[in-house]
C-alpha positions as a printed NumPy array, in Angstrom:
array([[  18.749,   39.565,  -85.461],
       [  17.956,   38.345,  -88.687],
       [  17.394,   40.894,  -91.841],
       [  14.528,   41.955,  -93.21 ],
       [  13.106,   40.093,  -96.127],
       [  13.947,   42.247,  -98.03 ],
       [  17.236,   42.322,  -97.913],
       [  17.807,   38.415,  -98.884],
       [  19.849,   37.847, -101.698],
       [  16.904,   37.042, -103.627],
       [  15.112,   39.464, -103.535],
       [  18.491,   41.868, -103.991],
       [  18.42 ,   40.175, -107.042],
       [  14.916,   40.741, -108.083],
       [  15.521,   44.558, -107.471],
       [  18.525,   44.337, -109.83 ],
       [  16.921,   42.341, -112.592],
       [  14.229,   45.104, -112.135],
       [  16.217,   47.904, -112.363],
       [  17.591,   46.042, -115.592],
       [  14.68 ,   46.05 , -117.379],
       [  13.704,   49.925, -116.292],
       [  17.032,   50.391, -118.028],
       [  16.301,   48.544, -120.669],
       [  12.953,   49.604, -121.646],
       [  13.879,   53.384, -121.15 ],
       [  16.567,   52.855, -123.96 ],
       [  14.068,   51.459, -126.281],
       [  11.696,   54.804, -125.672],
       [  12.309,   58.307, -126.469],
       [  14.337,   59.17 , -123.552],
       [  13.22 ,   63.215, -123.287],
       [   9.936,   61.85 , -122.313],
       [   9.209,   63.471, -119.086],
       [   8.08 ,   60.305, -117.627],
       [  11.091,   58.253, -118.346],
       [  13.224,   60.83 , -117.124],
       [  11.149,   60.916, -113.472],
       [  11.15 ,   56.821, -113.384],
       [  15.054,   57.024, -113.394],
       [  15.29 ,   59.743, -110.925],
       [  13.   ,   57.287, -108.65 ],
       [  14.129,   54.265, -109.487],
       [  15.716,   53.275, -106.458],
       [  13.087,   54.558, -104.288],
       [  10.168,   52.793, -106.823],
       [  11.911,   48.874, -106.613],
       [  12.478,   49.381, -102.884],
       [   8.706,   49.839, -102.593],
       [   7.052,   47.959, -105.412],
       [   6.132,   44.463, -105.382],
       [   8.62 ,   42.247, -106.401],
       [   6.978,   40.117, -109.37 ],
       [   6.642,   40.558, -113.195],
       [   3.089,   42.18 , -112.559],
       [   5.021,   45.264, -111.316],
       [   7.4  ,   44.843, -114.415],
       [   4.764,   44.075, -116.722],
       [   2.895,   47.815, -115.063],
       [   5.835,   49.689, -115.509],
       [   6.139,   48.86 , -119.315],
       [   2.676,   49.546, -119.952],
       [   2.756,   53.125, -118.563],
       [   5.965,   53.644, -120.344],
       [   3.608,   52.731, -123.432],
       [   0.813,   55.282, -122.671],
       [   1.119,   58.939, -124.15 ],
       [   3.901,   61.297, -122.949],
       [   0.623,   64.095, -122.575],
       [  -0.715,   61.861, -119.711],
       [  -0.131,   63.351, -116.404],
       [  -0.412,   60.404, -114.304],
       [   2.149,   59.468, -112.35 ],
       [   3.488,   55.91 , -112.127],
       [   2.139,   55.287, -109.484],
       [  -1.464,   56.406, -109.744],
       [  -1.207,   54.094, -112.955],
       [  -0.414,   51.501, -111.342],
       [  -3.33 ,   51.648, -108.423],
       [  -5.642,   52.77 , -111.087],
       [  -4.647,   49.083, -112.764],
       [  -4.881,   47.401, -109.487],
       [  -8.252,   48.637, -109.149],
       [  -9.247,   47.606, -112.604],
       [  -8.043,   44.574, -112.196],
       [  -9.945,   43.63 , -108.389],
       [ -13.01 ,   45.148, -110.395],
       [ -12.832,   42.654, -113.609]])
């Protein structure tokens, strides 16, 4: 049986080169910000499930950007982007 795409060595290594740069953005921001703190706790959980391209990347820094008041969660941001972006 063969795996699930997934779980090619390629795309093992786009979750790690993803998990990188989480990691590596987070350092560069204020690390008590509540939303920081939730995006490592789900880390794992996010790359699993997100899209593996630099879209998804590119998403994730700009919500680390946005105000530490905002309430939105990463991933309403990011289908509130994808909407945005269908709509443009």
């Amino acid at each position: 049986m063969s795996s699930p795409i997934w779980c090619t060595h390629n795309k093992i290594q786009q979750i790690l080169n993803i998990q990188q740069k989480i990691e590596k953005l987070s350092e560069r921001i204020n690390a008590t910000n509540p939303k920081i703190r939730n995006l490592k706790a789900n880390c794992d959980d996010f790359v699993a499930a997100a899209a593996f391209d630099q879209k998804t990347v590119f998403l994730i820094y700009k919500y680390l950007q946005t105000p530490a008041s905002s309430t939105r969660t990463l991933y309403h941001f990011i289908l509130d982007s994808q909407k945005q972006s269908r709509n443009s």
